[in-house]
C-alpha positions in Angstrom: -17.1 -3.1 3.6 -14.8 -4.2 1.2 -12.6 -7.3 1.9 -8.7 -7.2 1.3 -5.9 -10.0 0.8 -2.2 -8.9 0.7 0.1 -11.0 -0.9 3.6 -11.2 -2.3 6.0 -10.8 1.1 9.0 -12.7 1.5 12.8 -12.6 2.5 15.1 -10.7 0.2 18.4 -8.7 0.5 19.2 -6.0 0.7 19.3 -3.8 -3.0 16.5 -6.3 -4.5 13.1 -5.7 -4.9 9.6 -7.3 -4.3 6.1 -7.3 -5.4 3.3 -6.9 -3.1 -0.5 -7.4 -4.8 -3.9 -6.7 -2.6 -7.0 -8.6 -3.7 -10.1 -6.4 -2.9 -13.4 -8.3 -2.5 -15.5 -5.9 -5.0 -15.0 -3.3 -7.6 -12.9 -0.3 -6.0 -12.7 1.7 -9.2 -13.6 5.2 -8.3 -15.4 4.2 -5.2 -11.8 3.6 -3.1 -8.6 5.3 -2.2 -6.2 2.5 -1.7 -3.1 2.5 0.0 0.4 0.3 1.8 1.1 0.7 5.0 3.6 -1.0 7.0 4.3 -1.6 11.0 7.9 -2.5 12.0 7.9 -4.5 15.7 7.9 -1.8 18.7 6.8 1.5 16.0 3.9 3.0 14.8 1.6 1.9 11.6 3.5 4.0 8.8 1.8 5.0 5.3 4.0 4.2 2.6 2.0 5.1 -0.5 -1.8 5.6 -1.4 -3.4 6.1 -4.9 -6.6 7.9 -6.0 -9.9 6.4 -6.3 -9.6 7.1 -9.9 -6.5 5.7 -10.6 -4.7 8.3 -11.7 -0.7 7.7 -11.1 0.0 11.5 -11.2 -2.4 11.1 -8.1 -0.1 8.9 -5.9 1.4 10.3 -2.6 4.8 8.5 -0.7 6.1 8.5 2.5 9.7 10.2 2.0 11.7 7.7 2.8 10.2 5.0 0.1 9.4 7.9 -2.7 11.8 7.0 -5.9 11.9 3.6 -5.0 8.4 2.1 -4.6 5.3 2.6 -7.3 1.3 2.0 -6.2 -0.7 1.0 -9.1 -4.1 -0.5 -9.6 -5.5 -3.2 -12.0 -9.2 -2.1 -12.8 -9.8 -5.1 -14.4 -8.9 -7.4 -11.7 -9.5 -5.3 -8.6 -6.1 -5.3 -7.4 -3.1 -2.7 -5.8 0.3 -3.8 -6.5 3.5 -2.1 -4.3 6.7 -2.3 -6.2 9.4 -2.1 -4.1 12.8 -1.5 -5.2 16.5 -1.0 -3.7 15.1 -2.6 -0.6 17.1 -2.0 2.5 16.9 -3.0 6.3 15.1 -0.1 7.3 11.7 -1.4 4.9 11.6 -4.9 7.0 8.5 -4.9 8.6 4.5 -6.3 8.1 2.7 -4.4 5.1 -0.8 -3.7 5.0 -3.5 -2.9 2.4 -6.2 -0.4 3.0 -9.5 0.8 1.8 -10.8 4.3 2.0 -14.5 5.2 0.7 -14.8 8.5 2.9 -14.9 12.3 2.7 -11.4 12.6 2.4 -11.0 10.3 -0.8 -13.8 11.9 -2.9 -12.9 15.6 -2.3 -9.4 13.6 -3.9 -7.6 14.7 -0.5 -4.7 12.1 -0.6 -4.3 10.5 3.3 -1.1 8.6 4.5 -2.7 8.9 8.3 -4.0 4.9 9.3 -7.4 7.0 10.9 -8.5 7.7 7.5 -9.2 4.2 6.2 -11.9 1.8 7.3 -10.8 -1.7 5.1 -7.6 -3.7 6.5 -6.0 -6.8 5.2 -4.2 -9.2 7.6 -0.8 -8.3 6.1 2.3 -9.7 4.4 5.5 -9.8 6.3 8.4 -7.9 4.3 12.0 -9.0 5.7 15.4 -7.5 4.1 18.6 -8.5 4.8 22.0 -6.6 5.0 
């Protein structure tokens, strides 16, 4: 099962923007739908954004209320998923997660944003915006 590091959280205000990467422990090039989730204290694990196991950005699905504002890409090279996140607000404080899907769902390039679909967790990076 593949290994994952997040990294790349921090403190920031409100309108600025952060940089989150996630290290994967072996080649995930077409073998791995990756995606961000995050978990704000007292809710639910939330899917933010997931990309195809082949890469393709055309391919990438968002939760509504962070579509326009963050971008999931992949470095092949390296084996890494970065989360852009711009015009951070409040609302996007909370700990984000990288996972790994190598199922059904990701082959048959059925895009999930549901936390069941995805077997490979890293231990998160903790997001904070201020107003």
């Amino acid at each position: 099962q593949v290994r994952l590091k997040e990294s790349g959280g921090g403190s920031v205000e409100a309108g600025g923007s952060l940089t989150l990467s996630c290290a994967a422990s072996e080649n995930i090039y077409s073998t791995h739908c990756m995606a961000w989730f995050r978990q704000a204290p007292g809710k639910e694990r939330e899917g933010v954004a997931v990309l195809d196991r082949l890469n393709r950005p055309e391919a990438a699905m968002y939760a509504d209320s962070v579509k326009g504002r963050f971008t999931i890409s992949k470095d092949e090279a390296a084996d890494i998923v970065y989360l852009r996140m711009h015009r951070l607000n409040p609302a996007d404080t909370a700990m984000y997660y990288c996972a790994a899907s190598a199922g059904k769902k990701c082959y048959d390039d059925l895009l999930s944003l549901s936390a069941d679909d995805y077997t490979s967790w890293g231990q998160g990076t903790q997001v904070t915006v201020s107003s």
